[in-house]
N, C-alpha and C positions, 0 to 999 in steps of 0.2 A: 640622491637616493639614500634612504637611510640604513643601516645595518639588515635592520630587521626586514624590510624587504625585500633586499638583496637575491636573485636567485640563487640558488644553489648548483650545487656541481660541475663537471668541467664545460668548458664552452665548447659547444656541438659544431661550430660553424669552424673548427681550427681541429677537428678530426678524433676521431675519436681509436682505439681497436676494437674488436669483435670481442676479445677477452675481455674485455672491462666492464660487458655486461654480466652480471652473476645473476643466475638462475634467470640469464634471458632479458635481463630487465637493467636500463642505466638510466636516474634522473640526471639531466645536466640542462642547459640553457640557450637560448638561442637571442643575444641581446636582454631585456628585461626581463625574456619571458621564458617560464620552466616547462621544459619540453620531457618527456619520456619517452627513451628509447625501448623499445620492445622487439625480440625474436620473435618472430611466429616458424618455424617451418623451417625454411633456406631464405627467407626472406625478413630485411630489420624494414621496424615504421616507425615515423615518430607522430607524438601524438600528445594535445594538452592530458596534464598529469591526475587533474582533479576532476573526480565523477562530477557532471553538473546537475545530480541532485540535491545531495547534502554535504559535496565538495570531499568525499571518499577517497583515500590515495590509492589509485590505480595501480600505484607500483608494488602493494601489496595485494595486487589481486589476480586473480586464474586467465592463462590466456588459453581460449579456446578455437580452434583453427586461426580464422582473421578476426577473432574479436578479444577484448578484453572485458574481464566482467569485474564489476565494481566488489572490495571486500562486505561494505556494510551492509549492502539493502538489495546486491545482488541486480543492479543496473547491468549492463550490456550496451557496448560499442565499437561497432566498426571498427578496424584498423586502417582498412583504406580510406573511409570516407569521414571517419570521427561520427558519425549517424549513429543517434541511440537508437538501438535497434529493440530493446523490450525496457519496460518500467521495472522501476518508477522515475527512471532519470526521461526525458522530453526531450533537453537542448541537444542538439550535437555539441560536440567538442573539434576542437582545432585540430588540424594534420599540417605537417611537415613534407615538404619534400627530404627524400633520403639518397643522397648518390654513397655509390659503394664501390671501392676496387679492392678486391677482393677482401682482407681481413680490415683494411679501414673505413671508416663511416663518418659521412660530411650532412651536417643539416643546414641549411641556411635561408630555405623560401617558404614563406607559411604558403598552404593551399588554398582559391577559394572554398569557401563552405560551398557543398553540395545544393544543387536546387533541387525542390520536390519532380520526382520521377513522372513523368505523363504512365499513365494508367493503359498498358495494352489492353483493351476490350475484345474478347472472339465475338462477344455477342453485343447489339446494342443496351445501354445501361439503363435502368428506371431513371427518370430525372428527379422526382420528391421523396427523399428521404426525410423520416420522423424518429429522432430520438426521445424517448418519454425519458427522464431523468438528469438530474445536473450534478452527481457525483462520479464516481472517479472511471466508471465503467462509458458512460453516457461520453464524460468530457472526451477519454481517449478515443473513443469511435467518432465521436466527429471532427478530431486534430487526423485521425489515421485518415477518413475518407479524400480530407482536402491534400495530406502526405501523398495519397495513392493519385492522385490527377481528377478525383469525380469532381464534374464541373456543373452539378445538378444545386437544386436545390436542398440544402442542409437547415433544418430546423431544429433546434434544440431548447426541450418543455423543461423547464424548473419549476416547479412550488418551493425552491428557496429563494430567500430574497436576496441572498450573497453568487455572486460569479464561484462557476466551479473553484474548488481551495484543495488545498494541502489536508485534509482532514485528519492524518494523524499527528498532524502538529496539534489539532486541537485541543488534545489529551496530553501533549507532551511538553516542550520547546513554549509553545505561546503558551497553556494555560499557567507555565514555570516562571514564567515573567522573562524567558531567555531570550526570546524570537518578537521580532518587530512585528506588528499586522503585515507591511506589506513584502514577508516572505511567504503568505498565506497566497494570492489567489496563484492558479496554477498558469494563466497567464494572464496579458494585461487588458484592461478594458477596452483596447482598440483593437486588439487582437480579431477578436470575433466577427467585425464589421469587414476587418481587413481580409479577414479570410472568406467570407459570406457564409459565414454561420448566424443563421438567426435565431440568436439566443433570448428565449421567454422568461424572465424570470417570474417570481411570483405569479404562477401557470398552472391550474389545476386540472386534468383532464379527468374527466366524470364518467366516459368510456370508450370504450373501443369498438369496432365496428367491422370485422375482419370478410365480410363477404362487402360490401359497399368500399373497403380499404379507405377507410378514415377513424379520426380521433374526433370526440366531442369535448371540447373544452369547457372549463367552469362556467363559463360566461352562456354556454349552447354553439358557441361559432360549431362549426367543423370544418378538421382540417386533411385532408384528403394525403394519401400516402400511397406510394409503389412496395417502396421496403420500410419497415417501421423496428425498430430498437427498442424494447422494453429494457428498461434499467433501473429500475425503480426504488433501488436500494433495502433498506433494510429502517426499522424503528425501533427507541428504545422500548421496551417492556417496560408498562409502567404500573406504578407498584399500588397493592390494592389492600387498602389499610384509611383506619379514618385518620384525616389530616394530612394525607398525600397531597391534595390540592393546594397544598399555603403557598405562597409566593416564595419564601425562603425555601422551599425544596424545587429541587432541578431535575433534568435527566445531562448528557451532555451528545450531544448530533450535531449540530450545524454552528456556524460563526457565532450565531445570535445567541444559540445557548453557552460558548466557552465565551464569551464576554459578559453575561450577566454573571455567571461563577465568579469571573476575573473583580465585576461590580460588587458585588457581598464578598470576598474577597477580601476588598478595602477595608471594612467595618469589622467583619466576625476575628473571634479570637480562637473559636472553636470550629470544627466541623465536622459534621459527621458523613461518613461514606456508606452507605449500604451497600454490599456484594462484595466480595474478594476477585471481580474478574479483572481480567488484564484493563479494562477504564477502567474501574474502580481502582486499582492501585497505582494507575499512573494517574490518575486524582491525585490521590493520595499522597505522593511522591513532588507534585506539583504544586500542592497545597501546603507543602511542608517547606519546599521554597519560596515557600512565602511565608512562612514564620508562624505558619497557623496549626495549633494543635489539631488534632487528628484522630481519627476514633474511625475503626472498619469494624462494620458489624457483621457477619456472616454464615450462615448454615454450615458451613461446609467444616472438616476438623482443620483442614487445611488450605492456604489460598492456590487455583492452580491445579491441585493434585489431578482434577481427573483431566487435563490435557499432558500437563509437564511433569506428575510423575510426583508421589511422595518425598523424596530427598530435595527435590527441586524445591517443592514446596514448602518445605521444612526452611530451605535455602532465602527464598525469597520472604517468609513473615520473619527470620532473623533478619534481615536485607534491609528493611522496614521498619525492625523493631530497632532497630540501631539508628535510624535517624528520624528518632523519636513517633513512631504510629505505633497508635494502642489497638492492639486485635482485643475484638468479640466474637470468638469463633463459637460454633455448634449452638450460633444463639439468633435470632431473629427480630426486627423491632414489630412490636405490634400494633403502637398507635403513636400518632406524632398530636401530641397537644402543646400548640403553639411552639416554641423552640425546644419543650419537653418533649425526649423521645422513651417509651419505654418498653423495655426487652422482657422476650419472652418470660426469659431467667428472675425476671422482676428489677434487674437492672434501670435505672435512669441515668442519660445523658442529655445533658442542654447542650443545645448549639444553635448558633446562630445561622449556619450555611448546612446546608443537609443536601448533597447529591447521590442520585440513584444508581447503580449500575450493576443490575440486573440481568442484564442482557437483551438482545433486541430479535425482534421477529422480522421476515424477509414480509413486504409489501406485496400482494400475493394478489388484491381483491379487483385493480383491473385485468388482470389474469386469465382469474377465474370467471368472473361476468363475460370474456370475450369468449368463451370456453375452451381454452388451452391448457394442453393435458398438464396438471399438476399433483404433485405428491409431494408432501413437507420441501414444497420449492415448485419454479416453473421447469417441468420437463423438458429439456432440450439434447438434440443429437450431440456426436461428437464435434458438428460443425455451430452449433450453438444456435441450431435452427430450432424453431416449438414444435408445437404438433399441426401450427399451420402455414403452409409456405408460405415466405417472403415476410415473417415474423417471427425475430430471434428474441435471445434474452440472453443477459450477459450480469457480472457481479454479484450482490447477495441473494438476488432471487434466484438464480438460475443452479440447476439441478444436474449436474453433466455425469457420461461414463469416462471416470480415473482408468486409465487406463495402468496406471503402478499400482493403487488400492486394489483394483479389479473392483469396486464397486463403484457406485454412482452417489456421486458425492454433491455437498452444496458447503462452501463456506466464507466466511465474513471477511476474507481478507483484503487489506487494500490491492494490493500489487497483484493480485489474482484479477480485482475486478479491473487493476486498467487490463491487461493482459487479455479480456475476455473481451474488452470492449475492441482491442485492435482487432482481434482476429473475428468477432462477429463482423468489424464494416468488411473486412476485405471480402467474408463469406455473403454480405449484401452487395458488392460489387459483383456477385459471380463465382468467385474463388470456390473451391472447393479446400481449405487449410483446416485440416482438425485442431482442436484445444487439446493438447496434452503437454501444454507447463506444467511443471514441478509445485505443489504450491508452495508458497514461500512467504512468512510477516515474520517483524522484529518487534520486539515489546522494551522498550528504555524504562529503568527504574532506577533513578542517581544517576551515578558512571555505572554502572552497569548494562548492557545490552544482553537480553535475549534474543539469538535469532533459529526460526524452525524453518523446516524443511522437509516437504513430506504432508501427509495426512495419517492421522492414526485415530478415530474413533475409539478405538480400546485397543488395549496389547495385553499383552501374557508376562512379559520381562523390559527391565531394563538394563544394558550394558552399558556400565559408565567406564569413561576413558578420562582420566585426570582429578583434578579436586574441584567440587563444586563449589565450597566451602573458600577454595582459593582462586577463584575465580576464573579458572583454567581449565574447562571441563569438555566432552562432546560427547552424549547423550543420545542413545541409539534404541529408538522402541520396537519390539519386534510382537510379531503374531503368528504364529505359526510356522516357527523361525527365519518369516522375510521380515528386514528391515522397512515397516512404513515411513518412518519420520525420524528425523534427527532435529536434536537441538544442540546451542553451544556457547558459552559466553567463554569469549574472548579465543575463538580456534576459527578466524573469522575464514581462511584460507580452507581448509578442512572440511567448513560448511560449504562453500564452492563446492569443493569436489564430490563432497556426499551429493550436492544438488545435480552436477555431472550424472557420477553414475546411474542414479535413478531415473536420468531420461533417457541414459544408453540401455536400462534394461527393463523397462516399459511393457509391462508385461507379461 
């Protein structure tokens, strides 16, 4: 074994004290492998140390009764069972047995992993369940149904040609050249069979049918449904200008479009970004690790401002400006001829790669053909039901009551929409579980991390807490002096608990 990966800390199986955990928490090892010891309460557990999202050290994160919650992306797991209990982490994690006499602590028997729980039913269950969609909302309600014991039929409609993925790698990590493709799907291609998920790829359904309970697919089949899943995602906004159509300009959504980026990519020496949104600068930031000059065009004075706040913003086009992106702010392209782009301002920029990021509209239009109540999103209860039973909607189209906002909110996040997707199957199983997560996304530009927490449509003030400037900050937006949203780079701990408190006071 070589140095480096040696585990760390004392050996768990030759005892440890109860003092030698500080603030609760002691990495040490168990043979090869690095276990973490955790307090919860009156009671220690030991448990694998690395979030199995994006391998997050646990032992810098918040423990909440029996769980511990990931610092970066705000995963959740089990103490006793190592079971990821909310996204965006999936796998469970290892457990430890822990014997104890009084102040000392022995680990030494890994546990088996957990089996999926059998499904208590009061009532009997629909048996043909339909999910319309194959991102992140879609994929977690049919991993959750088969988690929960439904032993019915599971269908899941894609119109993309790639098995559900990791999609905010596609903006980040892969399109950087960091991440292999195959940390991309969210699981593996046998998975689905194995689980009896019949997964549609390249699958267009043309309508819905909510009195007959069936779907018409592109082809005219129909396919007949008990409970049915709308998840339809979201699309980019695409941009309305002559010469938008060239082949060298993009938007970026699914695998197929971050690989053709990655293809021009190879060639262009230039490139231009349209929009200052969070894709558009992790574009940006990804295309600059790859050695490609860089040019963001943008309306706005600043990139960001009206979610993250002027200082932020000021924060992030320095952030950018410093490894090498040229802003074109308060300016707009108006016509792309051939690799000629040129700005309102009278500006011209050549490039050879031109991506859009604009921003994107939620997929609304089987929705509203089946007439389910909608307003800028699909109308749904606090249990993520529509306006017609036994048809939910969950992820970017869906429209829910915030119970922290106190308004009725929709937004584009990933980790919201797997979150929406578990708790819509459980509510297709019968359940009655309301949606009231915290929302929660992380934005990566460099080594930097953004992470929010919260919803704030508009605020009145910002309280800042450290230097943004020094990359040490936690950013508190308020309206009407309640705290909606926090942000924070690098107070990753901190974000936990603001994310805490806001669910303890809901309301």
């Amino acid at each position: 074994m070589s140095e480096e990966s040696k585990p760390g800390g004392p050996d768990l199986t030759k005892g440890v004290s109860l003092a030698d955990l500080k603030d609760g928490k002691l990495l040490g090892h168990v043979g090869a492998e690095d276990v973490l010891l955790v307090q919860a309460g009156n009671e220690v557990f030991a448990i694998e140390p690395a979030c199995s999202h994006y391998h997050g050290p646990l032992a810098e994160g918040l423990v909440v009764d029996d769980t511990i919650r990931c610092p970066w992306h705000h995963a959740c797991f089990s103490l006793r069972t190592g079971e990821a209990t909310r996204p965006p982490a999936l796998n469970a994690l290892a457990v430890w047995e822990v014997t104890r006499d009084r102040d000392r602590i022995w680990v030494q028997r890994k546990r088996e992993m957990p089996k999926p729980s059998a499904l208590h039913r009061i009532a009997p269950t629909p048996e043909k369940f339909v999910i319309v969609g194959g991102g992140a909302a879609g994929f977690a309600a049919a991993e959750t149904l088969r988690r929960e014991g439904f032993a019915g039929a599971v269908t899941m409609l894609s119109n993309d040609g790639a098995m559900p993925v990791d999609r905010p790698n596609l903006s980040k990590d892969y399109l950087a050249g960091n991440a292999p493709e195959d940390w991309l799907p969210l699981r593996s291609e046998d998975y689905y069979p194995d689980a009896g998920i019949d997964l549609r790829l390249n699958t267009n359904v043309s309508a819905i049918d909510p009195k007959a309970r069936s779907v018409t697919l592109g082809n005219g089949d129909k396919l007949p449904f008990d409970r049915l899943l709308l998840a339809t995602g979201a699309e980019p906004v695409k941009l309305q200008i002559p010469g938008a159509d060239q082949p060298h300009v993009h938007t970026l959504r699914s695998v197929a479009d971050s690989r053709a980026i990655i293809k021009a990519a190879g060639s262009a020496k230039r490139a231009l970004v349209i929009g200052a949104s969070f894709i558009g600068l992790e574009v940006a930031a990804s295309l600059r690790a790859r050695k490609i000059e860089v040019h963001v065009v943008a309306p706005e004075e600043r990139p960001m401002q009206k979610v993250l706040g002027p200082e932020m913003g000021d924060f992030v086009r320095a952030l950018h400006e410093d490894n090498g992106v040229n802003f074109h702010l308060k300016d707009t392209v108006e016509k792309l001829d051939g690799t000629r782009a040129t700005l309102k301002s009278g500006g011209v920029i050549d490039a050879e790669l031109v991506v859009v990021g604009i921003g994107v509209k939620p997929r609304l239009a089987l929705a509203e053909q089946a007439g389910l109540a909608a307003y800028r999103g699909v109308s749904v209860s606090e249990y993520l039901e529509t306006s017609v039973s036994g048809i939910f909607a969950a992820g970017d189209i869906a429209r829910w009551p915030d119970p922290h906002s106190r308004q009725t909110i929709r937004v584009e996040h990933w980790v919201v929409a797997e979150r929406q997707g578990q708790t819509a199957a459980r509510n297709m199983l019968g359940k009655r579980e309301r949606f009231d997560a915290v929302p929660f996304f992380w934005s990566q530009h460099y080594d930097v991390p953004i992470n929010y927490v919260g919803h704030a449509e508009s605020f009145d003030d910002i309280a800042i807490d450290g230097s943004i400037s020094g990359k040490d900050c936690l950013l508190k937006y308020r309206k009407g002096g309640r705290v909606l949203a926090i942000a924070s780079i690098y107070r990753d701990l901190a974000n936990l608990k603001a994310e805490l408190e806001m669910e303890r006071t809901r309301g």
